[in-house]
N, C-alpha and C positions, 0 to 999 in steps of 0.2 A: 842434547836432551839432558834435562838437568835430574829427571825425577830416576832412580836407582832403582825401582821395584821391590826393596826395603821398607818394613815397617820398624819404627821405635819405641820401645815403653816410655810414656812420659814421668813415668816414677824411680827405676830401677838400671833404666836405659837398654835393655837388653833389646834387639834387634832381630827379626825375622825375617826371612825372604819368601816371602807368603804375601796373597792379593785376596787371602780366605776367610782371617782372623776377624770374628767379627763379633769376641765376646771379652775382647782384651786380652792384657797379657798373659801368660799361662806361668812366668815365673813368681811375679810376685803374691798374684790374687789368694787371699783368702774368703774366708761366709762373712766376712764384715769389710773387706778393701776390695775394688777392682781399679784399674787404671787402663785406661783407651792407648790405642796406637797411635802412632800418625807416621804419614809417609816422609822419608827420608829423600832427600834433592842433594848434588853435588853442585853448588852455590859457586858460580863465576864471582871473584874477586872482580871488582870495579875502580875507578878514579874518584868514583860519588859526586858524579858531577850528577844534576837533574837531567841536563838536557843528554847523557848518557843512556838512561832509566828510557828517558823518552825516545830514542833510536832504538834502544834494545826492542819497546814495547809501544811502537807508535799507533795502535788503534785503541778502541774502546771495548771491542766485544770481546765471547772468548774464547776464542782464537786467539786473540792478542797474548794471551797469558797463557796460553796451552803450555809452554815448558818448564813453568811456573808448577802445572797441575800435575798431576800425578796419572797420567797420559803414558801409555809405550808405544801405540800404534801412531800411525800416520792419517788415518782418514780425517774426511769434513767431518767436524764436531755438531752433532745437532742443538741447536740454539733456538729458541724463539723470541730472544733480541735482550738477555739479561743483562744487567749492571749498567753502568755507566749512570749513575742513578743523581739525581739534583743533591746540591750542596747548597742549603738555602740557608742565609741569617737569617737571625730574630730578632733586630733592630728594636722592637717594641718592649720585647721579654727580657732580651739582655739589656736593656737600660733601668729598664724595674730592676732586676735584679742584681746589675751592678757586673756581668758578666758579658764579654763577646763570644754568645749564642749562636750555635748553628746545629741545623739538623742533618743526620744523613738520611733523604727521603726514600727509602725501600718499596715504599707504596708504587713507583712507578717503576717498578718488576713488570712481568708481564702476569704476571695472576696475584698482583696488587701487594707481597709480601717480601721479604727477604728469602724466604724458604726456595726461593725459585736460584739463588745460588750456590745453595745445595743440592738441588737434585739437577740443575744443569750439569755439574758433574756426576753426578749418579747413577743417570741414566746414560751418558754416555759412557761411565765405566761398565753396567752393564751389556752395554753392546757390545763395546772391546772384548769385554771376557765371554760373548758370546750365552749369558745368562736368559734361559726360559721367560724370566720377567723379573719385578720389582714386587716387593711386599711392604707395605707399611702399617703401621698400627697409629693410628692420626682419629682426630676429633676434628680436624678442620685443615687447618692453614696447609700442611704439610704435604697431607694427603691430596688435595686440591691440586698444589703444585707439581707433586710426583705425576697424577695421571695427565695433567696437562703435556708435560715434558716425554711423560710414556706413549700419547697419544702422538704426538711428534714423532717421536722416534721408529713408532707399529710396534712398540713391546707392551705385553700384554701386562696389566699394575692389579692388585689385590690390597684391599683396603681394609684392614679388619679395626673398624672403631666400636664406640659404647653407643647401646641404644639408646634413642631419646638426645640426641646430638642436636649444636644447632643450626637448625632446620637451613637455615642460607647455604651454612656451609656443607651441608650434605649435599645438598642441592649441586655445589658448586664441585666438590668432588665427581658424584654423579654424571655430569654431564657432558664429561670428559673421556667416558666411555669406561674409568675403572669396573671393579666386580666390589661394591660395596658389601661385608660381612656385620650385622651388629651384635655383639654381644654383652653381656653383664659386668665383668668386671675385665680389670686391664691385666692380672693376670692369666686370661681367658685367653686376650689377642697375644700376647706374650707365648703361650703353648702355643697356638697356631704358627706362629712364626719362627721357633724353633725349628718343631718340625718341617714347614718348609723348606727352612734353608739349611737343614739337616738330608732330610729325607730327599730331595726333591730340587735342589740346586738352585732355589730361587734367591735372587739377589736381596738382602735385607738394607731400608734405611734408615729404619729408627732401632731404640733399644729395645732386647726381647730378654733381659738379664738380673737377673739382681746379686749381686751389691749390682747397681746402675755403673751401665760404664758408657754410655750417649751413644749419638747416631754413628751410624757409618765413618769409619775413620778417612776413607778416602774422600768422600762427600763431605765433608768438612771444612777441606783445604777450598771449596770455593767460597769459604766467607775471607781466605785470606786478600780474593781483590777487591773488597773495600779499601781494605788497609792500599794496597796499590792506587787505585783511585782518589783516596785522603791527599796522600804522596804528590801528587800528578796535579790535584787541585786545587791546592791551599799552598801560600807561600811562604808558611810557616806552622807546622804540626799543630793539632790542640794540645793542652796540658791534661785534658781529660777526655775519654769515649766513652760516655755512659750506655749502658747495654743492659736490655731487659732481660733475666734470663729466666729458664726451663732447666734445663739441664747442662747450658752454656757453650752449646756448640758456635757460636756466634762469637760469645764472647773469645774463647781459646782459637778458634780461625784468623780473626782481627788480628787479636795479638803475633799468632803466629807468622803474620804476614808482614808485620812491621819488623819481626826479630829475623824473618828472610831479609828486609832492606836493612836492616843493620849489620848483618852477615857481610852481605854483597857490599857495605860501606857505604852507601848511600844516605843514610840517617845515625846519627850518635847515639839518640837515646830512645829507647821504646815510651810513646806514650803510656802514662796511667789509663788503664784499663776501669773501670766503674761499674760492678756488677747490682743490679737492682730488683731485689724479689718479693715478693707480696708475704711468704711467709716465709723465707731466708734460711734455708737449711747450711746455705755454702756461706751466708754473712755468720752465720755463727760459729762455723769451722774456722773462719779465715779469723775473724776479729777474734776469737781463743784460742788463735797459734796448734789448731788441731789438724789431723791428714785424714783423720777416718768422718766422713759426713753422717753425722746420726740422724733419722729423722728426726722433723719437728711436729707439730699441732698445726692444723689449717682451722682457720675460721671462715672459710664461704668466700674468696676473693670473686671479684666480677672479671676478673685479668685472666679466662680460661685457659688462653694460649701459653702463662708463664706457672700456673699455677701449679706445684708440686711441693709435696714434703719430703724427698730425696733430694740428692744434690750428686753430681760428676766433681771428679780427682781433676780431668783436665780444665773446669771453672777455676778450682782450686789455685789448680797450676798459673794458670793467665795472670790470674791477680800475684803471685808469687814475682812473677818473673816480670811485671811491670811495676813491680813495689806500689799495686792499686787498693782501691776504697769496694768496702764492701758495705752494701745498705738493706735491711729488709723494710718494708713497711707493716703500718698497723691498723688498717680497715680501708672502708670502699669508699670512702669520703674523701680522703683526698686523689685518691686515683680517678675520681668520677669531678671534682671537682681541678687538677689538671686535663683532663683532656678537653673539658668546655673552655681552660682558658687558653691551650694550642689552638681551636678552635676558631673563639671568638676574638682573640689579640692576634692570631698570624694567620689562621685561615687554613689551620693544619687538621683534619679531622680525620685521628688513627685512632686504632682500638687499643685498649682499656690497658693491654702490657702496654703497648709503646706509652700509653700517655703516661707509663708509671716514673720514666727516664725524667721527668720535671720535676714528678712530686719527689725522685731520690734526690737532684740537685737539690731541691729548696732543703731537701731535708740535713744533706751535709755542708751546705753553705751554712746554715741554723747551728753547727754542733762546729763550725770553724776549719772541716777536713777540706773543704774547696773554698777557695779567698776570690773577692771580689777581683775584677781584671783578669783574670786566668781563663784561656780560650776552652770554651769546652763545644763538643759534639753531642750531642744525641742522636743514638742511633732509633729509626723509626721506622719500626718492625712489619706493620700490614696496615692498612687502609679501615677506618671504623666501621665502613659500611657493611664489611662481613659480619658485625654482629650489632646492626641497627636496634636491637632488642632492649640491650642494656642501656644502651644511650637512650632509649624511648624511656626509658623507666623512673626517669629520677630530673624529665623533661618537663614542663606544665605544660597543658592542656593549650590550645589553641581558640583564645578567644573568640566567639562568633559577634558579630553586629546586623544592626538591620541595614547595613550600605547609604546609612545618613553623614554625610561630614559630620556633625555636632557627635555623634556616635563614636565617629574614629576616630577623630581628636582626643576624647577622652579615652579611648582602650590607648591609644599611644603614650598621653601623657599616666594613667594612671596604673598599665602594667608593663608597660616598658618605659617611661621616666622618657616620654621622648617629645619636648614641646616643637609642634611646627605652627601653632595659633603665632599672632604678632601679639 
């Protein structure tokens, strides 16, 4: 059992033996710094051979990587079939663009996200510890996946999001038997979640804190098997992982999980890490050599899932410790115009954050920080059809005809450029 029951400051280093901590570290934080935990593993030295990696950890699911996790008990893991998720080129897009493209496809999670790697561990750590339920504060993707994994499990999930959500993904939380709460503002669900898991013992997965200090520090470590899975299926590392991020629990998991195989000897150098946000509170801490994340100005991103003007110490960190690239963008134009072209050139149709992973590449391939030939990943984050909304919006209309060929011929040639007359 490699995991210690230790947590670490990612800033300060200081160490706790506590499974409690769930607002960061209590030495460093001040009313402007917090910094997140993470759990602590006593890492087997290796020969770093692959086919080692692969005896140590020869399934796919996660069980495979349980001593990887931050796991003390022994029981069945409850699982409803995460990770092992497609590594698919982009054959079409990497040649436009001069890059060997690939995505990592998330979407074929079992509730269509990556989020489903995080609370596969979360709810199972709340079972271990025996926890009344799971509490989250989600607008969608998060919340969906928690009560999906809670419903699994028989642990009861509490959902406190903002009224007027969108409507699918309420939908899709809902159905899963959580106890939906809506309220006004997100420091609203933030007091309620406190108090739960003050008062009341219930297990928290997202942030209920400010300075912001991200989800669940145990629940975290299961975005480190990506990084595992990269490992396993590529016969040589990307030079880059672009990753949409929110408060960057994705991004700092990945990394962390490549700086485990680097530990163990297995890998030399951690990939560049690629952090990508619509209104960049952590690209402008990172690119002005700064520690404290200030907020920034949001202008209305369509990218709901990454959209925030805070920013997390451990995005920070990730990008530190793979000497990575940090990108914000600037409006809905080109987030809306990559995801039609994931869409329409590879047949990839995610929502509006993941589609943002193309428009950061185009955007630092354009400024020279990513060079043609250089293997990159995009990591891709949930499925479009959770918010079919925004994609209807900025779609044209659907031409009607009277079902004459002379009719269709022209709607083809004249709004889609599409001649099949001879």
């Amino acid at each position: 059992m490699y995991y210690t029951g230790k947590v670490r400051c990612l800033y300060c280093g200081e160490e706790y033996e506590a499974e409690d901590m769930f607002e960061g570290c209590l030495k460093c934080h001040t009313d402007k710094f917090a910094s997140n935990l993470t759990p602590v593993y006593d890492l087997p030295k290796t020969d770093g051979k692959k086919e080692t990696f692969m005896k140590m950890f020869p399934g796919s699911n996660l069980e495979t990587y349980r001593s990887l996790l931050p796991f003390k008990g022994t029981e069945k893991l409850v699982d409803l079939g995460v990770g092992n998720t497609a590594l698919t080129k982009l054959d079409r897009l990497g040649e436009t663009l001069g890059v060997d493209l690939y995505i990592k496809d998330e979407t074929r999670n079992p509730t269509w996200g990556h989020k489903d790697r995080l609370n596969a561990v979360l709810i199972n750590k709340a079972v271990e510890l025996k926890a009344p339920g799971v509490i989250y504060a989600s607008t969608g993707n998060n919340g969906a996946s928690g009560a999906a994994f809670a419903a699994k499990a028989g642990l009861p999930c509490i959902i406190m999001t903002v009224t007027g959500v969108n409507q699918t993904l309420e939908t899709f939380m809902q159905i899963y038997g959580a106890s939906l709460i809506g309220v006004k503002t997100t420091p609203d669900r933030w007091k309620v979640l406190k108090n739960m898991v003050d008062e009341k013992g219930w297990y928290p997965a997202t942030n209920y804190v400010v300075p912001i200090v991200g989800s669940n520090p145990w629940a975290i470590d299961g975005y480190k098997v990506i990084a595992y899975e990269l490992y396993k299926n590529m016969d040589e590392l990307p030079d880059k992982i672009v990753v949409p991020i929110c408060y960057g629990d994705a991004l700092f998991g990945i990394m962390k999980g490549f700086s485990e195989l680097k530990e163990m000897g297995f890998i030399d150098k951690i990939p560049q890490m690629v952090s990508v946000e619509d209104y960049g509170p952590v690209a402008k801490a990172y690119n002005e050599n700064k520690e404290i994340i200030e907020p920034v100005e949001s202008w209305g991103s369509v990218a709901s899932s990454m959209s925030t003007v805070w920013g997390t110490y451990h995005s920070l960190y990730a990008l530190k410790k793979s000497n990575g690239l940090a990108i914000s963008l600037e409006g809905n134009k080109e987030i809306n115009e990559a995801q039609i072209e994931l869409a329409q050139t590879e047949g990839v149709y995610c929502e509006s954050a993941s589609a943002s992973t193309l428009a950061g590449l185009k955007r630092l391939m354009a400024e020279g920080k990513i060079k043609k030939g250089e293997k990159v990943v995009l990591l891709i984050t949930a499925s479009g059809v959770k918010d079919t909304k925004v994609t209807a919006s900025y779609l044209p209309e659907i031409p009607e005809s009277n079902a004459k060929m002379e009719d269709i011929y022209r709607i083809l040639k004249d709004t889609y450029h599409l001649q099949v007359m001879d």
